[in-house]
N, C-alpha and C positions, 0 to 999 in steps of 0.2 A: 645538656647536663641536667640528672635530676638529684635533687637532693629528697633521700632513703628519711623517714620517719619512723622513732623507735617508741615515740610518745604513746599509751594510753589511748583506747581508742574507744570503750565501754562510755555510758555518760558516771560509770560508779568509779572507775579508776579516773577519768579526769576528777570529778570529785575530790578524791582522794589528792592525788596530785596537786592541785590548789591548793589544798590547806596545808600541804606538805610548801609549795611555795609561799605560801604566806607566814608560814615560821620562818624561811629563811630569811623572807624577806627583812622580818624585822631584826633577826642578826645582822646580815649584811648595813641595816641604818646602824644600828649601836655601835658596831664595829667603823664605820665610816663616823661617826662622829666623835667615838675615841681616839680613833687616827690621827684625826686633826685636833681636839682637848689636847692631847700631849705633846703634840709640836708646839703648840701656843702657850698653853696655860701652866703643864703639870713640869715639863721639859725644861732646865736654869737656862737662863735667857741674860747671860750679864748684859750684852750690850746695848739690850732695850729693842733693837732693830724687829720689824716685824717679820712674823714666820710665815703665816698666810695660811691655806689651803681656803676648802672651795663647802663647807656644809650644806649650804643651801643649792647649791649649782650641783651637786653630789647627789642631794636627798632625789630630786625629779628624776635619776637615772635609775634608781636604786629596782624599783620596781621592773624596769626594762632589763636590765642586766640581770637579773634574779631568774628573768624567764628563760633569758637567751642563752645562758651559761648552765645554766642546772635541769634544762629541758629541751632546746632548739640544737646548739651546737654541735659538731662532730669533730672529730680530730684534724680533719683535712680544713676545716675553716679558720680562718684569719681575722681578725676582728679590728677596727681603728676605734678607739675610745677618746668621747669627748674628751679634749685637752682637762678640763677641772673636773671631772670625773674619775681621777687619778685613785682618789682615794676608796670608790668602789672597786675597783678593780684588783687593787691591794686586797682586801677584804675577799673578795669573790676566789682569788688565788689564796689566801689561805685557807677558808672553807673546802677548797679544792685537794689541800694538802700539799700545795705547791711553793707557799710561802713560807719560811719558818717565822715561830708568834716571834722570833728576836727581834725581827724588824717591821714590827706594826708601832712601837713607839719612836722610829726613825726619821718620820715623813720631814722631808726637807732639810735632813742632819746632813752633814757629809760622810760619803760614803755609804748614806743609809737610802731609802724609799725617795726616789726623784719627784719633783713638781708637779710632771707630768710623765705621760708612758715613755717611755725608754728603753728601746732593742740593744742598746748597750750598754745601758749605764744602770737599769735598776736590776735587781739580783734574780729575778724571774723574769727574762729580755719578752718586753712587749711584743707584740706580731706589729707594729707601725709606731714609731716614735710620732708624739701630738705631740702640740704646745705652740704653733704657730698658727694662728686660725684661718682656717681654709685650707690649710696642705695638706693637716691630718684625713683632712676629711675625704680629701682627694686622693691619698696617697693608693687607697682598695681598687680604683680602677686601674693605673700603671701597675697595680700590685696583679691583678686580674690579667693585663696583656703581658705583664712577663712572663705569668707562668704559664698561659695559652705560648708565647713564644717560646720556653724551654719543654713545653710537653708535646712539643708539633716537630719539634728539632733536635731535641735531644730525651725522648720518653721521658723523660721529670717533671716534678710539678703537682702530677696528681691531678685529683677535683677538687670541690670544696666551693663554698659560697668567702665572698668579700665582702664583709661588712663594714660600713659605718657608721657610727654612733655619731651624729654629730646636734650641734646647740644651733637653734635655731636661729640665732644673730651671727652664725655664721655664715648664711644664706645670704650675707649682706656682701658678703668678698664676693667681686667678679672674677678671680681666679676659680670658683665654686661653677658659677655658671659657663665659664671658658672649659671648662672641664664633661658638666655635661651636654653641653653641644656639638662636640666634637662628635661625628658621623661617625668614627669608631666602636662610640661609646654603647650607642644602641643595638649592638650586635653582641654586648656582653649579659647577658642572662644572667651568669653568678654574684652580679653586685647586687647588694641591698643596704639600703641606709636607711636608717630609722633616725625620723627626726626629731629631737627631743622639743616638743612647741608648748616651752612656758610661758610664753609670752613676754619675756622678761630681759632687759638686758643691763649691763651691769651699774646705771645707777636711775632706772624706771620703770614702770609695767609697759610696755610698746603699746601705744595707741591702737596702732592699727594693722595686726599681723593679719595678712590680706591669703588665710589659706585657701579659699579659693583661688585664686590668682600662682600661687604656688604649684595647685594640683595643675591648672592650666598649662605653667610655663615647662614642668617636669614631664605632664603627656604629652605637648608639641612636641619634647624631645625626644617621644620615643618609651617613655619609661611605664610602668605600670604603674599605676597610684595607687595607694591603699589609705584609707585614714580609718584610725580608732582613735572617736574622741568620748565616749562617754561607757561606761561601768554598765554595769548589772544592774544597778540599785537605780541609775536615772531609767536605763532602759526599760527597768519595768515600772518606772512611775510616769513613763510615755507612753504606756496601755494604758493610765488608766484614765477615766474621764475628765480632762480638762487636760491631757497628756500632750497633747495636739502643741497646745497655746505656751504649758510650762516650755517645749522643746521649742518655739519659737523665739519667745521670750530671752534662753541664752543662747539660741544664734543668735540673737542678733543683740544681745547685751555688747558693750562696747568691752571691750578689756579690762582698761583701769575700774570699771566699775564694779565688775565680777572679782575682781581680783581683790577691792576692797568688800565686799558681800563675804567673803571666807572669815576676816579681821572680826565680824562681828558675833555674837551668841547666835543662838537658835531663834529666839523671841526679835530681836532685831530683823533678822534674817527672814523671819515669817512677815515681818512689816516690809519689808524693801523687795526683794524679791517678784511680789505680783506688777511693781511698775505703775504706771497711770495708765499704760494704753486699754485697748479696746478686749484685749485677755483678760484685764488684771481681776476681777470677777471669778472666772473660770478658775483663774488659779491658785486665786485664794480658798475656796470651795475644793481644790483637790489639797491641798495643805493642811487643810482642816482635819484630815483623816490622816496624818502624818506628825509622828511623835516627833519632841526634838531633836533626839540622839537619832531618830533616821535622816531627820530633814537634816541635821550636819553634816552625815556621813552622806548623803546624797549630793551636796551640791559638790564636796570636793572628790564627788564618785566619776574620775576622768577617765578614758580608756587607755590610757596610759600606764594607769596605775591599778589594773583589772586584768587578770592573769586569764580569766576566761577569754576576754575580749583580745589577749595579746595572742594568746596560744592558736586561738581561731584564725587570726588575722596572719601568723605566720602560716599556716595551713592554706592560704589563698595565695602562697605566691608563685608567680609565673615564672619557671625559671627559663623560658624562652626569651626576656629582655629584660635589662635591669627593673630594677624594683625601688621605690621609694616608702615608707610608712610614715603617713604627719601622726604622729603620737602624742595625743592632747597630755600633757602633767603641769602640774605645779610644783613653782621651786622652792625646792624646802619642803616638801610634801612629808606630813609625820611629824614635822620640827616645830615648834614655837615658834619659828621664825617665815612658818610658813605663807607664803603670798606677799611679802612684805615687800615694797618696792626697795627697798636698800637692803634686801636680806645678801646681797651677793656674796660678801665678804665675811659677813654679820657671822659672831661665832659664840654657841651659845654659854649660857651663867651655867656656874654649878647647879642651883636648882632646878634648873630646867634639863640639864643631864639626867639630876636625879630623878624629873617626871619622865624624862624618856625613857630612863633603865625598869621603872613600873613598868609602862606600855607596852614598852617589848618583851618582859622578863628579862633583864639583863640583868649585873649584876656590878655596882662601882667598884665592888673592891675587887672582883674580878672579872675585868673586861672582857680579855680575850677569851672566854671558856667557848667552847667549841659548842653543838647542840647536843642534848641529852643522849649518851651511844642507845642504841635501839629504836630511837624514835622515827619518825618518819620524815623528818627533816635530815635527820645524819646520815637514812638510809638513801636518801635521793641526791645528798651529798658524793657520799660514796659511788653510789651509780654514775654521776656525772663525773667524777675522776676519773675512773676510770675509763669511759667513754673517748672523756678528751685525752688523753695521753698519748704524747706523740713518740715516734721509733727517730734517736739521735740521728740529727742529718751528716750523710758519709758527706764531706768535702772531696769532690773531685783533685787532684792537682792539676791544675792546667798548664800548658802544654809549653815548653821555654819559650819566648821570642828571641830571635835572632837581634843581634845590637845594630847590626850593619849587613846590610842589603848587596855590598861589594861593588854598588854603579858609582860614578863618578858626574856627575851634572854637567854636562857644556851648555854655551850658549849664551840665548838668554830667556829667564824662568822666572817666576812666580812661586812665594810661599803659601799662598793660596792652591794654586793649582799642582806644586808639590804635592796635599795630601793627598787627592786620590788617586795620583803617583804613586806615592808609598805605600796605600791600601791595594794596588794590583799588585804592586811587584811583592808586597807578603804574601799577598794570597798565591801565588804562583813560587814561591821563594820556601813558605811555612804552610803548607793546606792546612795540618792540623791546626793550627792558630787564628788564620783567616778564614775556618770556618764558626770561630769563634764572635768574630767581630760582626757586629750590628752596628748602621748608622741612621742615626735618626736625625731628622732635619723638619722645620715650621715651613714646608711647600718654599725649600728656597736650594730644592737637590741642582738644579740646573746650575744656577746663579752662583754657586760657590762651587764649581769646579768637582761635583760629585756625579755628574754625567756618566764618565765611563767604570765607574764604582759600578753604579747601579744599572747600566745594563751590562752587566756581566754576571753580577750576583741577585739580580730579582729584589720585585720589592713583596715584603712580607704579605702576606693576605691570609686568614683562617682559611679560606676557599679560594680555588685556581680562578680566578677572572679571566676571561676576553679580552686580549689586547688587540680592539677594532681600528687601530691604526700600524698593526705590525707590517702591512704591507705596504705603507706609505714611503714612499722613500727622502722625503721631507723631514720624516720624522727624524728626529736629531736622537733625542732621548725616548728608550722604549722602558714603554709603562708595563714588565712584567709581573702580574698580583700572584704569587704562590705561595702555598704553605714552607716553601726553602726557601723564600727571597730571606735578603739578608738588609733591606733598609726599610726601615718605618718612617711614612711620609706622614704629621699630624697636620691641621689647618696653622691658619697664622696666628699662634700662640706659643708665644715665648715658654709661659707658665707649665703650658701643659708638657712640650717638649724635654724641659728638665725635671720634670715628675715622672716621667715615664724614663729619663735618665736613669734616675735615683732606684727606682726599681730593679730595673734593669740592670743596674750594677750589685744590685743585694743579690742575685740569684742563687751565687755561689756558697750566702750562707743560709737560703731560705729552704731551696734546694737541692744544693750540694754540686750545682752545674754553672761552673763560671761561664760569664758573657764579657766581654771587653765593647763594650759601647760607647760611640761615638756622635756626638749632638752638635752638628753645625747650625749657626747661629750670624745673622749680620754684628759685628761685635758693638753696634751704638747701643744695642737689643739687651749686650750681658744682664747692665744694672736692672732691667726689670725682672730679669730675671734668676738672677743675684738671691735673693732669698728662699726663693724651694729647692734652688739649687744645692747650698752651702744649707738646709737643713735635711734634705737627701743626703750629703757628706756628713751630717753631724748623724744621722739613722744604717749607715755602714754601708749605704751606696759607693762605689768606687767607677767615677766613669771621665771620660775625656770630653771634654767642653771645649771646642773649636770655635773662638770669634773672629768672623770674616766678614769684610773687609773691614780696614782699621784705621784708624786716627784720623788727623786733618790731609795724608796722602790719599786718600778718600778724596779729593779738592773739589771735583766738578759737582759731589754729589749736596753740599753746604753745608751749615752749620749742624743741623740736626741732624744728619748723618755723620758725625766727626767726632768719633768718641776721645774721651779727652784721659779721665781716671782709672779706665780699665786695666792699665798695667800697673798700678799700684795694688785695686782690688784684687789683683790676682796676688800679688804676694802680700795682702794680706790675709789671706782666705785661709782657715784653719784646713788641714788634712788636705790638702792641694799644694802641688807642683804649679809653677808659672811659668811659661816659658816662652819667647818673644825672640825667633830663629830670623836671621836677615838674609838665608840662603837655602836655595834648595835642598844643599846636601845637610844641613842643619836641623833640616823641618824634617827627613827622611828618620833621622837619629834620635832627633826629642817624641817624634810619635812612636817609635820603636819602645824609647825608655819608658815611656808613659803607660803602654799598652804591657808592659813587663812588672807592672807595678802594680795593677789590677787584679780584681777577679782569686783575692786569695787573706787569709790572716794578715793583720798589720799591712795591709796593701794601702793605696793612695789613688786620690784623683789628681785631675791635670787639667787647668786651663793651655791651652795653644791662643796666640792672638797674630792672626796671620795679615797679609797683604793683598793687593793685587798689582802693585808695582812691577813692572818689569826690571829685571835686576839684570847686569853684567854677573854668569856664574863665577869669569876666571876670577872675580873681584875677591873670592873667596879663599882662591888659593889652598884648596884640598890638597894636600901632604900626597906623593908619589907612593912614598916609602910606608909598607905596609903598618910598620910600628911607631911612623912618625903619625899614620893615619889615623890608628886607635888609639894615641895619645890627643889628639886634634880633637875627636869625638868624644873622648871623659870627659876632657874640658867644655866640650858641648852641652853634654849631657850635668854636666854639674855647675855652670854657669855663666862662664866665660873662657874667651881666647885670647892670646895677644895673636894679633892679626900681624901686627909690624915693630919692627925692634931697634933703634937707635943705637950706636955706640954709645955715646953719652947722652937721657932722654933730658931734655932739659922743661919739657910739656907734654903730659898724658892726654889723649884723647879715646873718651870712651863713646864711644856708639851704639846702638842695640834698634834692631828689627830693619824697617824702609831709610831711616835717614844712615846707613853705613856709607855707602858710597858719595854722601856730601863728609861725613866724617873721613874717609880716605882722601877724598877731593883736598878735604883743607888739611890735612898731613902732606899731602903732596906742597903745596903753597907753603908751607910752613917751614917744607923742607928747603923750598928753594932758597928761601927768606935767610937761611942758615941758621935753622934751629933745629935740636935733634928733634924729633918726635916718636911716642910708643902709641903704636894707636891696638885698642883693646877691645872686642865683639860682645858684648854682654848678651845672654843668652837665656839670662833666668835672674832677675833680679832677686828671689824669691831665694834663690838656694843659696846667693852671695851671702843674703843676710843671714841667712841660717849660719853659715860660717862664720861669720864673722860673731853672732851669738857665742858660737861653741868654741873661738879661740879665748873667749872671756870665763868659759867655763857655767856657758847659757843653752839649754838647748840639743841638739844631736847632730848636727851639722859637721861638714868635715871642714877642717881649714887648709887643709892643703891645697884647694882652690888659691887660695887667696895668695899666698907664698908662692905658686908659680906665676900666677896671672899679674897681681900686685905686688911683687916682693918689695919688700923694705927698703933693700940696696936700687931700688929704681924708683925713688920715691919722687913724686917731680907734680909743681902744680898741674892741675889737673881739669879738662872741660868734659861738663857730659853732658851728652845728648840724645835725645830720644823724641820720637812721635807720641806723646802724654806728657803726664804732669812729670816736672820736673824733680821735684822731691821724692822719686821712683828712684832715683839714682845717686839722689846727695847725699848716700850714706857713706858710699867709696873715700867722699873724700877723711872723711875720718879715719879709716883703718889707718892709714898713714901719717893722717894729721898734717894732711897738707891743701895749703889754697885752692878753693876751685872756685868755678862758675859751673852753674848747672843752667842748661835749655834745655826750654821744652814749649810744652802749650798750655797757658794760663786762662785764656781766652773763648770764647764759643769763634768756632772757625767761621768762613767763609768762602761761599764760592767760587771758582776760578782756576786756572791753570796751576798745575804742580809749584812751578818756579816763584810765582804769586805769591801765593798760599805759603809758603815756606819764608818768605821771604817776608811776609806780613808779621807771623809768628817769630820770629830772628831764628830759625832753622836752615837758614840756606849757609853756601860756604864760604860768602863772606862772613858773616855773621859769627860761625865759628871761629875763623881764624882772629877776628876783630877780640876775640872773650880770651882766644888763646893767647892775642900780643899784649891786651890789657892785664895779664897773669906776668908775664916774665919778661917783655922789653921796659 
């Protein structure tokens, strides 16, 4: 891929250009610091609480984004913006003509300019929602392998570079370096991430930002390294003689110490500066020929902040492998608050507004005025609007799912080995739909029952690979690499897996070509991977999160394999279905629905938490009768069944996923005992509660669920049980307002046989029936 330059190429039109950026520049800080003045200061604020934004974490971008945006960019590119650099970007979009000035005094209002970027929620939709640190950052590379997957598979997507803008203490998340490690990663050329290195994080100057060590760790992996750490003005006072000695002096100045050297005047700054060592001679001698308003402007002369040295330095990138840029600035660069180790938050006085609106030419009583029409900032304005301007993305509509597959399960089966069950028989059932579906797995496709998925459907590759075991007949699982395969295998990371989810599922609104994506996962793994996940749902990802194997029915494998709260996290995960099927023909119907719900406006993701229990299927008791059938599956599909029905119930038992057939076990017992029993298949804790929200007049839920499954006139104490926490399911007893006991697992498990293990936990079928006869004899 190359990325086409429209830039000036004369040394008289860069020239020009410069100075053209360096007007913008300082509108873009005025604007960025009135942004945030009026959230805070000018904005009534009854209740005291603070409003926040970011001035000084803002001002170090301002320069970078000034180049990027009104000189680098093209329409086809996608940009991730520091999380607190929110407020540049607001600015830069309405220079652009993109923003209206209504909402430059909204930052942080409701309804008005978000926190941080926002693809849904701010009125100009970001190309990558920030605000988690490290996800943002990460989000340009799955943003990169989506569209290479829908531009190899379905002609969409385009070109275009992924950018990152990210804060150098975000280098500090291992999810960052999990990201670029992945052997994938180095085969994408279109990334580039520019690192903003203030050296600063949010209450110190960093001792010791180690970028050598940096360029080290980003070219083992692969990456091109660029660094621009120093201006025009040092580079030419490193000709001259004593140049040598000044340019070693701040390498190898420490941090905190440079950083306090900006704090002081020029005359300070000529005292401190030469050092004691064995330069300091030299470099007082080349000082001496150096005014103060230069020697100022020189030492905070970073490359960062030097539009020549940026403009150059985008002109060397490789796009044969990703690309990283350490971009020397300071935070708050411009600002009275500049360099300051506590400037993070720091937001500045009216007076110091006032000297900022001199500097720049701004203007207090009229902020937002736009640049002079004619001048050469409005005209390079202009030019870069329309540059960027993108053509509305057509949304495909994708393609119906079938609700039911029309098989019936015998035997005995596995909710785990159900789904790649159900992903053959669509794909032979629906082609158009199954050629929709992608599944991505952290190197665990064997181990979770996705074997005959992927040799059937290939595993994804930009380029056809060698399959040097295709002959082997040992070979269980064949490794096909094609540009058609249809599963993405990443290393073993969780992180990365659901970031390339989240991608993955935006396709449909990035480029108008839905994907229905599928990410199996061992589920003890969810919770780490729980937050890029559920902030991919909060950025308009829509994708299926499959946790396999699950709970303390896991027994042999011990405590740390024995997830315990994942069925609760699932219902409470905003923009997520949960669904926990204790039968094959269950898992067939909730991935159906799931995959029906994707890949479209107002569409939803879906946790699945599966098994590898072997189950009796007749236990299930799948309905003959066609219309008894599809009434069986609503109730699937929406959260529960009654599985069994009493003449008179005199004790409910409800069950949900591996422990149903100890919950049927002890309805059998219970019946002998002479007591009625309703025993009830919970299937989606998540969407009960939604009903039960919207019988109260909460929410969007239906409650007709609840009225068949729980009617009123069957209202009878009540035990439930589940492989998790308990309090997953102790909401039931309230719709009714009737006594229960809830089991479940409060405990870190342990290892050992099924029978054991359950029986440790009080999930076996004594245990039930004991909680059942302590409710009603």
């Amino acid at each position: 891929m190359t990325q086409t330059s429209e830039r000036p190429t004369t040394g008289q039109d860069r020239a020009a250009q410069i100075a053209a950026l360096e007007e913008l520049h300082h509108r873009v800080l005025w604007l960025v610091v009135s942004i945030v003045d009026h959230a805070n200061r000018l904005r009534p604020n009854p209740t005291g609480l603070k409003v926040g934004g970011h001035q000084a974490s803002s001002a170090s971008m301002v320069s970078i984004m000034t180049a990027l945006y009104f000189s680098e960019l093209r329409a086809e590119d996608r940009v991730s913006v520091k999380p607190h650099a929110s407020p540049v970007l607001h600015a830069v979009e309405y220079l652009l003509g993109q923003l209206d000035v209504s909402y430059l005094d909204t930052l942080r209002q409701f309804g008005g300019l978000q926190s941080y970027p926002s693809r849904l929620k701010d009125p100009v939709p970001a190309d990558y929602s920030t605000g988690s640190v490290g996800i943002g950052a990460t989000a340009p590379i799955w943003g990169a392998l989506a569209r290479r997957y829908v531009q190899g598979r379905f002609g969409a997507g385009g070109t275009g570079r992924q950018w990152s803008l990210v804060g150098d203490a975000e280098l500090d998340e291992g999810a960052v370096w999990e990201a670029v490690l992945d052997p994938m990663v180095a085969e994408l050329g279109e990334l580039v991430w520019i690192v903003d290195l203030n050296r600063q994080s949010l209450d110190r100057v960093v001792p010791t930002m180690g970028a050598t060590r940096l360029q080290g760790m980003f070219a083992a992996a692969g990456w091109q390294v660029l660094t621009v750490k120093y201006g025009a003005l040092l580079e030419e006072l490193f000709r001259w003689p004593g140049g040598d000695a000044l340019r070693r002096r701040i390498d190898e100045m420490p941090n905190p110490e440079y950083q306090r050297l900006l704090r002081h005047d020029a005359e300070r700054q000529r005292e401190l500066l030469p050092g004691q060592g064995a330069d300091a001679d030299a470099i007082r001698g080349l000082l001496a020929s150096v005014s103060d308003a230069e020697l100022s402007a020189a030492v905070r002369n970073l490359g960062g902040h030097d539009f020549r040295a940026l403009l150059d330095t985008f002109d060397a990138i490789d796009d044969s492998r990703p690309t990283v840029i350490l971009a020397y600035t300071l935070k708050g660069y411009g600002l009275a608050t500049e360099g300051h180790p506590q400037n993070h938050s720091a937001l500045l006085t009216a007076a110091q507004i006032g000297e900022l609106a001199d500097a720049t030419g701004a203007d207090v009583d009229d902020p937002w005025a736009l640049p002079t029409p004619g001048s050469a900032a409005a005209a390079l304005a202009a030019e870069a609007s329309a540059r960027l301007a993108r053509h509305p993305v057509q949304v495909q509509e994708p393609a119906p799912v079938p609700a039911d597959l029309g098989r019936t399960p015998t035997g005995t089966g596995t909710t785990q080995a159900a789904l790649g069950r159900a992903l053959l028989d669509l794909n032979r059932a629906a082609p158009e739909v199954g050629a929709r579906v992608l599944t991505v797995s952290p190197d665990v496709s064997s181990s979770t029952n996705l074997g005959g998925w992927v040799n059937k459907v290939g595993v994804w590759s930009a380029d056809e690979r060698q399959n040097w075991f295709a002959d082997d007949r040992e070979t269980i699982l064949q490794w096909r690499e094609k540009p058609t395969g249809q599963h993405l295998e990443l290393g073993i990371a969780e992180t990365n897996l659901v970031g390339v989810l989240g991608e993955l599922g935006a396709t449909w609104s990035r480029w108008g070509q839905p994907l229905l994506p599928i990410g199996v996962m061992y589920d003890p793994f969810v919770e780490r991977a729980l937050e890029p996940w559920s902030f991919g749902i909060y950025a308009g990802g829509q994708s299926l999160l499959v946790g396999t194997p699950s709970g303390v029915t896991l027994a042999a494998e011990g405590g740390a394999h024995q997830s315990i709260t994942t069925p609760s996290l699932g219902l409470e995960q905003p923009g997520c279905t949960t669904w926990e099927p204790a039968f094959v023909q269950d898992t067939e119907w909730c991935v159906l629905a799931a995959l029906g719900r994707m890949g479209r406006p107002g569409g939803r993701s879906a946790y699945l938490r599966l098994s590898t229990r072997p189950v009796d299927q007749a236990l299930a008791a799948v309905p003959a009768d066609p219309t008894a059938r599809e009434r069986r599956r609503r109730h699937v599909v929406a959260g529960a069944y009654r599985l069994r029905r009493a003449a008179t119930p005199q004790v409910t038992l409800v069950g949900m996923g591996a422990l149903m057939p100890e919950t049927l076990a002890a309805a059998e017992q219970l019946t002998g005992l002479g007591f009625g029993v309703d025993v009830v298949c919970v299937t989606s804790p998540g969407e009960l509660f939604r009903a039960a929200q919207a019988r109260r007049g909460l929410g969007t839920g239906d409650p007709a669920i609840l009225d068949a499954v729980i009617p009123a006139d069957r209202a009878a104490p009540m035990v439930t049980v589940l492989d998790g926490h308990p309090h997953t399911l102790a909401f039931l007893a309230g719709i009714n307002a009737v006594r229960a006991t809830h089991l479940g697992v409060t405990e870190f498990g342990q290892s050992g046989d099924l029978e054991s293990v359950y029986r440790y936990h009080g999930l076996d079928v004594p245990s039930i029936v004991c909680a059942a006869l302590d409710l009603v004899d």
